[in-house]
ZAVOMAR-849018 format. One record per residue: x, y, z of N, C-alpha, C in turn. Coordinates in steps of 0.001 Angstrom, whole numbers. Atoms other than C-alpha are relative to their C-alpha. Example, Ala and Ser with C-alpha at 12.3 -4.5 7.8 and 13.67 -1.06 7.14 Angstrom:
<atoms>
890 / -1190 / 0 / 12300 / -4500 / 7800 / 900 / 1200 / 0
-820 / -1190 / -60 / 13670 / -1060 / 7140 / -770 / 1090 / 730
</atoms>
This chain:
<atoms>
-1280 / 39 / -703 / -738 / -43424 / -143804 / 1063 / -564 / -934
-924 / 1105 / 958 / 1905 / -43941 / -146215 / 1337 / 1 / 1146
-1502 / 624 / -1022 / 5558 / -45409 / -145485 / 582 / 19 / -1903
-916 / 580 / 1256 / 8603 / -46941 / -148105 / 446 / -1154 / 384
-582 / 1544 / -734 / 9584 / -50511 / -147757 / 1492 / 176 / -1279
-1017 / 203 / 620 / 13230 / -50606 / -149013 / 1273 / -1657 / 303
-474 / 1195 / -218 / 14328 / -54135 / -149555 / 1929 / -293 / 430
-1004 / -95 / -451 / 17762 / -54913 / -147678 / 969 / -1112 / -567
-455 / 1444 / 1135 / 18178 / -58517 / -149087 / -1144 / -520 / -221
1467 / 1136 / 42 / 15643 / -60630 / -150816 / 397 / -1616 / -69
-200 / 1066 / 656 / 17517 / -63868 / -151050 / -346 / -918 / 1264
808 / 1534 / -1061 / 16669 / -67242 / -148685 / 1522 / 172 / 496
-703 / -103 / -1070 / 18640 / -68270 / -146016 / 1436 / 3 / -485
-1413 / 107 / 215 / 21834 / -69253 / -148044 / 319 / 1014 / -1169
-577 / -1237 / 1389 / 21967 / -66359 / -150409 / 792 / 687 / 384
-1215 / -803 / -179 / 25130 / -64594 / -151222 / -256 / 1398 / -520
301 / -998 / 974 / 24284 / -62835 / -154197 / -1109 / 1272 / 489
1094 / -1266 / -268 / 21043 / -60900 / -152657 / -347 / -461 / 1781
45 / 94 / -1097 / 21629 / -61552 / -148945 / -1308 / -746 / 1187
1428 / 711 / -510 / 19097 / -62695 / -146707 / -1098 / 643 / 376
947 / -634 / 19 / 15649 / -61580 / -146422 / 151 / 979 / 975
447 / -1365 / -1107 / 15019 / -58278 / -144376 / -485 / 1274 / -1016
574 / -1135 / 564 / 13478 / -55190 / -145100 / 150 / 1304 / 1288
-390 / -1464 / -557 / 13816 / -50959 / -143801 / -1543 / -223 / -242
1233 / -518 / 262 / 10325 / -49630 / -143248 / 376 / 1106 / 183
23 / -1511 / -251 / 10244 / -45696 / -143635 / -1273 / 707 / 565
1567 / -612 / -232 / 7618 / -43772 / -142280 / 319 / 1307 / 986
-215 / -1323 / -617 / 7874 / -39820 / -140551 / 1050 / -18 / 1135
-1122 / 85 / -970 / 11421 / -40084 / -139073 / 86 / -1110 / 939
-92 / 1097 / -553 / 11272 / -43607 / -137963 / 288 / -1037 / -809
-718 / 1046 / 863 / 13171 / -46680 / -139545 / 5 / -1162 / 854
497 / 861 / -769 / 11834 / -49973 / -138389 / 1238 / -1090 / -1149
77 / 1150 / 1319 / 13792 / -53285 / -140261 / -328 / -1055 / 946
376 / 1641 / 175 / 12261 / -56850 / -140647 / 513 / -410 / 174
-1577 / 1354 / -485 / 14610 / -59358 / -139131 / 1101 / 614 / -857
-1555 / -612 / -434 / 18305 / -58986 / -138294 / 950 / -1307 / -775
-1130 / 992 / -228 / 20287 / -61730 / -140248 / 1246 / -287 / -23
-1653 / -243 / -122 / 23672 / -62838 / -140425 / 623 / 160 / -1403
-963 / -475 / 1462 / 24475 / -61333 / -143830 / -758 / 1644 / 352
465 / -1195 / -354 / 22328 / -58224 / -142367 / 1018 / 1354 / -302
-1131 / -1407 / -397 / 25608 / -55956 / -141476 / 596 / 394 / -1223
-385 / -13 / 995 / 27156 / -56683 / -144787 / -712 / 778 / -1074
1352 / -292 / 1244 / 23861 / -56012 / -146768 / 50 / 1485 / -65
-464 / -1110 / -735 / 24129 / -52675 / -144526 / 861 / 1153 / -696
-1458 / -603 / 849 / 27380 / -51541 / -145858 / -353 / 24 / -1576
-137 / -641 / 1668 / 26893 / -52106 / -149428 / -1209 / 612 / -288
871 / -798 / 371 / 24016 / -49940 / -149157 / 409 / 1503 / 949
-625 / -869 / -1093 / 26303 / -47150 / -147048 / -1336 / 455 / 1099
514 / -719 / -1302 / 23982 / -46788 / -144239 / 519 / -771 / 1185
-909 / 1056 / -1129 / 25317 / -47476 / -140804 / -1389 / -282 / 781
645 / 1150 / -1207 / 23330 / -49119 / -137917 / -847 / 747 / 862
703 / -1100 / -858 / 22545 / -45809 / -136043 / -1244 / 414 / -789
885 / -248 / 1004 / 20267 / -45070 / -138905 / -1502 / -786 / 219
648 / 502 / -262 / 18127 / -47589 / -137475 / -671 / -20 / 1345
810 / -263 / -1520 / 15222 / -47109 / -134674 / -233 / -1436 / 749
836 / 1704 / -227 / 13585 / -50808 / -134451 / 457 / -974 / -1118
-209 / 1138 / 695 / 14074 / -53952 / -135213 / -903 / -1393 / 276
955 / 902 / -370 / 11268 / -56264 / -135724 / -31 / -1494 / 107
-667 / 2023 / 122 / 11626 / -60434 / -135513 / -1478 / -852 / -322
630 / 426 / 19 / 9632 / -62584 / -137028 / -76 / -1718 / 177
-765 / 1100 / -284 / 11303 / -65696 / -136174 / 1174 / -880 / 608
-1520 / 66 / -534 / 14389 / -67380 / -134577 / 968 / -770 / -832
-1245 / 832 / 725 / 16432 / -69191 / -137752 / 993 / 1310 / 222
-906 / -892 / 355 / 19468 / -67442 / -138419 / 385 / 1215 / -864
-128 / -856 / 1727 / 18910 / -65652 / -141863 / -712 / 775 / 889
1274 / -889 / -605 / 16230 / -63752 / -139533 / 577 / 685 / 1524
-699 / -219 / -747 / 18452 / -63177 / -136485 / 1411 / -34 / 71
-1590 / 769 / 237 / 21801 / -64257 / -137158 / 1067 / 1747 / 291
-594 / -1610 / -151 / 22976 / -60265 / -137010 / -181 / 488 / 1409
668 / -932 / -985 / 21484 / -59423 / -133711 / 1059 / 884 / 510
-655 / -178 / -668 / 24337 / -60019 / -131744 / 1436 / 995 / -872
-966 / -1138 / -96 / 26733 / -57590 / -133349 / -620 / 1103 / -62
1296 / -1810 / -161 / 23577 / -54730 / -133962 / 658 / 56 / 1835
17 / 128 / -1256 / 23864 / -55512 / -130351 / 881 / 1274 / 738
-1772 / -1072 / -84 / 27775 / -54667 / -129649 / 125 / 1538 / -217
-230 / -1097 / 830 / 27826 / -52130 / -131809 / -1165 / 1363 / 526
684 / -1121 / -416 / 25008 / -50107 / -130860 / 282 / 393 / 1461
-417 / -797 / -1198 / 25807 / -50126 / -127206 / 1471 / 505 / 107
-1445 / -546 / -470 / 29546 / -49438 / -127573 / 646 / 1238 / -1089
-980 / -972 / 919 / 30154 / -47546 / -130383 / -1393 / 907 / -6
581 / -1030 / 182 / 26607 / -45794 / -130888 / -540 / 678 / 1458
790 / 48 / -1089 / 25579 / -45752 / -127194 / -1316 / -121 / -309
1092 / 259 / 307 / 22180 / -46342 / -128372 / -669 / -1472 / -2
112 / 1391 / 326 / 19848 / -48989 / -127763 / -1512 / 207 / -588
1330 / -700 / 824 / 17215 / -49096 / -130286 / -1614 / -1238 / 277
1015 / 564 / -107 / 13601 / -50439 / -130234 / 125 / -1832 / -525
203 / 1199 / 864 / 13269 / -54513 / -130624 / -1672 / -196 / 231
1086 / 1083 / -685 / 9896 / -56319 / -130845 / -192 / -931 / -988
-22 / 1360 / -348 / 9469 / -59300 / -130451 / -1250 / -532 / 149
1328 / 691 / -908 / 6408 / -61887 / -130462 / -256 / -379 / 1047
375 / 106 / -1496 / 5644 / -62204 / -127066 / 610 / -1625 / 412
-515 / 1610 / -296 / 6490 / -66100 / -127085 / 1326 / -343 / -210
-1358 / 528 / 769 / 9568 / -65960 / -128871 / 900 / 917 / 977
-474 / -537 / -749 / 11031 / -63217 / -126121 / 1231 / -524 / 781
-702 / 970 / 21 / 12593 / -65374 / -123952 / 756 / -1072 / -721
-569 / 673 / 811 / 13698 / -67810 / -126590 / 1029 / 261 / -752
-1058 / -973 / 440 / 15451 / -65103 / -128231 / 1299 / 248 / 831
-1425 / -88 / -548 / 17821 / -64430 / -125592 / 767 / -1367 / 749
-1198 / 1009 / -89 / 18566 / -67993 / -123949 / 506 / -907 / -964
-163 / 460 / 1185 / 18536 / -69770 / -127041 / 1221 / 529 / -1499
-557 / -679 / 794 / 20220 / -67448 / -129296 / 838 / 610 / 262
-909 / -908 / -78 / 21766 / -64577 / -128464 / 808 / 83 / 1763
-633 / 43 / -1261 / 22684 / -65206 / -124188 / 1657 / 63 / -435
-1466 / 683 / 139 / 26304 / -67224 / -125050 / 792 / 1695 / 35
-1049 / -1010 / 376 / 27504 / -63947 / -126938 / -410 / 1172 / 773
353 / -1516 / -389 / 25932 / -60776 / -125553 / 261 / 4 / 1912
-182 / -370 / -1483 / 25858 / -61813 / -121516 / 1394 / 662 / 445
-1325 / -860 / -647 / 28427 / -59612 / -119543 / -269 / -195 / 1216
144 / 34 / -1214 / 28259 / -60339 / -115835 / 415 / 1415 / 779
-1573 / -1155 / -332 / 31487 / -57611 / -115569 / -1035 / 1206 / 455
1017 / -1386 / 156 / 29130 / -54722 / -116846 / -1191 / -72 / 157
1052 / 571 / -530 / 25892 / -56310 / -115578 / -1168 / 336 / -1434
1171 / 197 / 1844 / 24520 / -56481 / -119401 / -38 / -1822 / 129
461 / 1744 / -322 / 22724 / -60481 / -118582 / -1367 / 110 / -510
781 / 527 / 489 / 19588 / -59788 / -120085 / -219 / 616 / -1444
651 / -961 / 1459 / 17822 / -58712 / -123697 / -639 / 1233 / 280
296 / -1238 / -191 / 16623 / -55418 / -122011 / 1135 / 377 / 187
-842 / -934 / -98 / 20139 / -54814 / -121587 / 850 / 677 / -1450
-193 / -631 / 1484 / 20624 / -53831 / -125196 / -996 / 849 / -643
863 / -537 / 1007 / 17605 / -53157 / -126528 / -1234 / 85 / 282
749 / -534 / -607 / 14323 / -51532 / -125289 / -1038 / -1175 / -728
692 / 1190 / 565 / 12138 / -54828 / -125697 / -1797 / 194 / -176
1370 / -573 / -106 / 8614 / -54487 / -126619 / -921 / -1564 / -891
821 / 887 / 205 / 6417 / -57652 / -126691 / -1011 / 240 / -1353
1306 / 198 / 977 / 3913 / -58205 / -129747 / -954 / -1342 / 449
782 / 1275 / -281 / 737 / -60192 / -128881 / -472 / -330 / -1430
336 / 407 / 1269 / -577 / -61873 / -131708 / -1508 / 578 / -144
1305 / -382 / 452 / -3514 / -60586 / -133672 / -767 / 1303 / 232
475 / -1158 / -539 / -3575 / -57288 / -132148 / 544 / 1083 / -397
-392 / -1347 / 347 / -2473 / -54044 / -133550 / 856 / 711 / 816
-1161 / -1310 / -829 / 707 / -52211 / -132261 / 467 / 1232 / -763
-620 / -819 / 638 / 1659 / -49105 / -133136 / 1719 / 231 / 416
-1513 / -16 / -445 / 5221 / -48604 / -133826 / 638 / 1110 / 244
-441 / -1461 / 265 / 5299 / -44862 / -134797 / -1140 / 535 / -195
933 / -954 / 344 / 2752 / -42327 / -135509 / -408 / -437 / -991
411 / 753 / 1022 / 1913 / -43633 / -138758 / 6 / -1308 / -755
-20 / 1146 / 68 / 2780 / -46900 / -138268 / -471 / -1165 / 690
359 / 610 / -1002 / 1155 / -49849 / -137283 / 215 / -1648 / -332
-531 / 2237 / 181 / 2105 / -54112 / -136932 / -1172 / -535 / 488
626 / 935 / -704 / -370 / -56727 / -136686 / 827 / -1461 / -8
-797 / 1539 / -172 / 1452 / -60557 / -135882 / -1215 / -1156 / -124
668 / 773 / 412 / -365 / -63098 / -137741 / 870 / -1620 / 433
-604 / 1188 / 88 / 1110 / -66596 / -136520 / -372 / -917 / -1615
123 / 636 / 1330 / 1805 / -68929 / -139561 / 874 / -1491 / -44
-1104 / 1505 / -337 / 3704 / -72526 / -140467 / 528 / 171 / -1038
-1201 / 115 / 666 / 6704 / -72665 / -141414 / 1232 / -1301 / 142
-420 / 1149 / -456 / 9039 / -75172 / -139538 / -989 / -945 / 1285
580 / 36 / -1246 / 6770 / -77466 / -137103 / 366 / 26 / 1125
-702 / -479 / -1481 / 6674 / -76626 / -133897 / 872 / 963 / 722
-690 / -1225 / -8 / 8466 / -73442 / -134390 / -717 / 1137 / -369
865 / -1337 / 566 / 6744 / -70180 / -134002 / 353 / 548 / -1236
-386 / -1224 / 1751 / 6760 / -68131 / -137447 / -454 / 782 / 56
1560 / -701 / 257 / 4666 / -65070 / -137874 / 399 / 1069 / -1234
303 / -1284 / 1275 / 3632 / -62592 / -140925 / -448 / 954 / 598
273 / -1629 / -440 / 2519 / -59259 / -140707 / -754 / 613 / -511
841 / -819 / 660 / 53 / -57170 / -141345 / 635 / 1577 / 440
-658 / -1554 / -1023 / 1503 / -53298 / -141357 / -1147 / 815 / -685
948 / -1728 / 177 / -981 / -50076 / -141800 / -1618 / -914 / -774
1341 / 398 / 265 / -4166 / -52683 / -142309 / 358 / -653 / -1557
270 / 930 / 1862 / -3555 / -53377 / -146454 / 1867 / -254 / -118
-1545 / 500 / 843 / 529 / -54364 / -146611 / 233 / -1328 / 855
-747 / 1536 / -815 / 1442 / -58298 / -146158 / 1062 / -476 / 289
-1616 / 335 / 245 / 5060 / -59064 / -145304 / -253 / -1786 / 383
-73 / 1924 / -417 / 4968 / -63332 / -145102 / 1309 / -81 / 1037
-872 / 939 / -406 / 8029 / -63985 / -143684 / 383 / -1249 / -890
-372 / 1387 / 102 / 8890 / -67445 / -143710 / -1330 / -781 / -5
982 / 794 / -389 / 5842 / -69774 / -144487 / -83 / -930 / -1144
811 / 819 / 1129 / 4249 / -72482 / -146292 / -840 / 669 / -879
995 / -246 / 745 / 1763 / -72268 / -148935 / -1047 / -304 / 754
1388 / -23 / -852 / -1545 / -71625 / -147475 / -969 / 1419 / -728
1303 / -381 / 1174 / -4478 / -70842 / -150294 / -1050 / 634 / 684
1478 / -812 / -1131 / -6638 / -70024 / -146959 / 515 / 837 / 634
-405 / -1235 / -1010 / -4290 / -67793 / -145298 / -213 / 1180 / -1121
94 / -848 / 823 / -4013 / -65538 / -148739 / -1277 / -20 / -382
2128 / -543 / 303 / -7804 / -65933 / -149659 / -541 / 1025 / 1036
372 / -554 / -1283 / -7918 / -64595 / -145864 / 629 / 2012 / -34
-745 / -1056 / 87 / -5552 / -61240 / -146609 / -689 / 547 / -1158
632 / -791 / 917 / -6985 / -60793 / -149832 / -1808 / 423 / -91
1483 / -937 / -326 / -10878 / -60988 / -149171 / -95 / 429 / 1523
882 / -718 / -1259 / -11243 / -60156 / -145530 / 581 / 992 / 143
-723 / -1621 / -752 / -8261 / -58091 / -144470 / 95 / 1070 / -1374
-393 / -342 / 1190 / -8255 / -56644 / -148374 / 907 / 502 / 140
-1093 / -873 / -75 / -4896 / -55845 / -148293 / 487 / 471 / -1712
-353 / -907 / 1062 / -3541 / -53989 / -151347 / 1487 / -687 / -729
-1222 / 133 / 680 / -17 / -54825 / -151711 / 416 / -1839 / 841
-292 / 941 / -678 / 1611 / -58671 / -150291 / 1603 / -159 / -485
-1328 / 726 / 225 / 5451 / -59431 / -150206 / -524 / -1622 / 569
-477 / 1573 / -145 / 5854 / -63416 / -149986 / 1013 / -118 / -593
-1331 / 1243 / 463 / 8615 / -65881 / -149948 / -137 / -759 / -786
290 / 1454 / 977 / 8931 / -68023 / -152632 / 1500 / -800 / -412
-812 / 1204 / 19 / 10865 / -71281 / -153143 / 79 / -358 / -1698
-27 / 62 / 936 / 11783 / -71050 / -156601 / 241 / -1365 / -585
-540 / 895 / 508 / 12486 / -74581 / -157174 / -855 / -1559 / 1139
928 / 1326 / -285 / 9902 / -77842 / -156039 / 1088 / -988 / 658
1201 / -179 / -1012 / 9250 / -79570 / -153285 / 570 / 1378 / 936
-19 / -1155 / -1513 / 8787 / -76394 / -150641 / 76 / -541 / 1111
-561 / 643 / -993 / 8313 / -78118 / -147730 / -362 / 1432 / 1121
475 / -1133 / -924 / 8794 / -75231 / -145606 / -30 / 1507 / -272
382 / -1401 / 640 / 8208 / -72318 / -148064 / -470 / -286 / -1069
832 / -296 / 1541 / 5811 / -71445 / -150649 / 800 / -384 / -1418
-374 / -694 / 952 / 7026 / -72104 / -154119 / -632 / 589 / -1014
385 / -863 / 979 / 6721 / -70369 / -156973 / -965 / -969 / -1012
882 / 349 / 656 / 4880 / -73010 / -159020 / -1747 / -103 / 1079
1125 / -237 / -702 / 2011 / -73407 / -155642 / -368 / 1651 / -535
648 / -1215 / -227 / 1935 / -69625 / -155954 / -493 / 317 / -1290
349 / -146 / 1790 / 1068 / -69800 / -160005 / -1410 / -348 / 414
1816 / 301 / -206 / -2535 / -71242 / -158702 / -366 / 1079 / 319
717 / -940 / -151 / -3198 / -68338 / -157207 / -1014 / 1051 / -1124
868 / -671 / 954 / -6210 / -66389 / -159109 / 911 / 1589 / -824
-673 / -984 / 717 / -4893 / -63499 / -161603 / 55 / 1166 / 1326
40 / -1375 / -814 / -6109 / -60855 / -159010 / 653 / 288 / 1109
-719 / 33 / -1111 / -4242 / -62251 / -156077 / 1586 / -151 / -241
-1169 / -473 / 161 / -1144 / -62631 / -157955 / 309 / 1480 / -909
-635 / -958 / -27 / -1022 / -59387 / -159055 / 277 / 1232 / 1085
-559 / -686 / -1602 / -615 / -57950 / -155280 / 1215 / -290 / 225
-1144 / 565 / -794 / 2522 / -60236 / -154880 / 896 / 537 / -776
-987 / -79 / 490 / 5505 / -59431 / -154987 / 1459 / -794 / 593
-389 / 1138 / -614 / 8153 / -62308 / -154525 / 1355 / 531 / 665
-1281 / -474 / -740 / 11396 / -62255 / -151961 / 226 / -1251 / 335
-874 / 1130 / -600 / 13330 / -64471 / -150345 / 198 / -1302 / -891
107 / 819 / 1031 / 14223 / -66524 / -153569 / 1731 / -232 / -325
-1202 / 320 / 216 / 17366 / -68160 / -154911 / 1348 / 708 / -608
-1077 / -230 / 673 / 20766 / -67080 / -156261 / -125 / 500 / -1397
254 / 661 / 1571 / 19752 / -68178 / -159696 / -1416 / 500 / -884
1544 / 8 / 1 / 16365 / -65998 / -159737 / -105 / 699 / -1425
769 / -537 / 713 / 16856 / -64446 / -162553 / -168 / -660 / -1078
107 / 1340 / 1166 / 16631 / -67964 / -164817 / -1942 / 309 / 106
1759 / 504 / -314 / 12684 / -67817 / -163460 / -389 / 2103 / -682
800 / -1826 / 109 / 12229 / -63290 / -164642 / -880 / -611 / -1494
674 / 128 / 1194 / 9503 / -63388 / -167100 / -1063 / -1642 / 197
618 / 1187 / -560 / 8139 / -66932 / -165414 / -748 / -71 / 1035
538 / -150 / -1213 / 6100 / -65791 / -162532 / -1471 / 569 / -79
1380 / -406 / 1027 / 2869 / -65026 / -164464 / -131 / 1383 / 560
114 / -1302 / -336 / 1378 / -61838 / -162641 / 922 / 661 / 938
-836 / -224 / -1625 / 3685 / -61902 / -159704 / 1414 / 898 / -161
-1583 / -945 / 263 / 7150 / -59649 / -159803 / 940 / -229 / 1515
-1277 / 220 / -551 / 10360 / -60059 / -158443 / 442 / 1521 / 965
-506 / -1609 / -691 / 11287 / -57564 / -155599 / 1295 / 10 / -478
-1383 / -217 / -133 / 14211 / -55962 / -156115 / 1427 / 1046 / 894
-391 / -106 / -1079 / 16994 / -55471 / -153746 / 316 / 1370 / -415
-400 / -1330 / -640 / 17833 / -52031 / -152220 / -1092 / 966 / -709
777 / -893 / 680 / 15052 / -50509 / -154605 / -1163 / 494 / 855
898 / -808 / -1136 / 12672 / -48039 / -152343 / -1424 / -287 / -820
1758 / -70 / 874 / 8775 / -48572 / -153068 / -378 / 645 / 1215
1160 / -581 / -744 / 6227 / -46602 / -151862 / -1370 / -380 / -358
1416 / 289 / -254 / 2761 / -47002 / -150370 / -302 / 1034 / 870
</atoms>
């Protein structure tokens, strides 16, 4: 089952230069992206595609860099595209998503738009279980730590591709992707610059064995990333708007 992951931004939450993490998945006339954030729309534009272009929109979290866009996808798709396109959502974070986040701006009493089904055709993810999104596509929701006490989750898509998200370093979660689930390819976040705290960095991810860093490929990294090109032993630098295939 192949697809194309075309990176949208790879930079961490305060990046200008390479926006904030998200990703397009391609796969037989269906366009899924990886969290919505609030440099999303921008990122958008300087890659001329508009908004309609997009089917689903997946969440793997509730900071801002990861949602921070919803609420104008929102607007915009019901008023200007009439369209309301696929979200899902981890099942826990559902609710949280709309009173927490996005209620304030999106409720309308007027036009009786008051909940998150009134935008966007909501579709729960349970954790650990296989959804298909499209015909040749499929999500598993791996919970993970990132901030405590705040859901996070990674991803498993079509059985061998890892998207991290947002997480810590965890030597047993990637021992876990690379020998059980053998996945093939892994995007991770990396924290180019010591202590992490609440993301991987790039010197934790240098332990990793030769064979497991040459699956990775790093995202959500600083401004300043390209002081570290040539410093990441097997590992490579995604790069933004560039289409890969699997």
């Amino acid at each position: 089952m192949s697809f194309q992951v075309q990176m949208v931004g790879t930079g961490s939450a305060f990046g200008k230069k390479y926006y904030n993490n998200s990703a397009l998945i391609y796969t037989n006339g269906y366009t899924l992206m990886i969290d919505f954030g609030y440099t999303a729309t921008a990122a958008l534009h300087s890659m001329n595609k508009d908004l309609d272009e997009i089917d689903g929109i997946l969440i793997t979290h509730l900071h801002a860099d990861h949602i921070g866009g919803l609420e104008e996808l929102a607007f915009r798709m019901n008023y200007n595209y009439k369209k309301k396109p696929d979200l899902y959502v981890p099942s826990i974070l559902v609710g949280p998503l709309w009173d927490h986040a996005l209620k304030a701006g999106l409720e309308n009493k007027v036009e009786d738009m008051g909940r998150l089904q009134s935008y966007f055709n909501v579709i729960p993810l349970e954790e650990k279980k296989k959804h298909n999104i499209h015909n040749e596509l499929s999500v598993e929701t791996i919970s993970t730590k990132h901030i405590p006490g705040k859901p996070s989750y990674s991803l498993i898509i079509n059985d061998s591709f890892f998207y991290s998200a947002d997480i810590q370093f965890s030597k047993e979660l990637l021992d876990y992707i690379h020998n059980d689930r053998k996945c093939t390819t892994l995007f991770h976040d990396c924290q180019l610059v010591n202590p992490g705290i609440v993301h991987a960095t790039l010197d934790q991810l240098l332990t990793l064995p030769k064979e497991v860093q040459k699956k990775i490929y790093l995202m959500h990294y600083e401004d300043d990333m390209e002081r570290y090109i040539g410093k990441t032993g097997h590992m490579t630098f995604l790069e933004q708007h560039k289409i890969y295939e699997f």
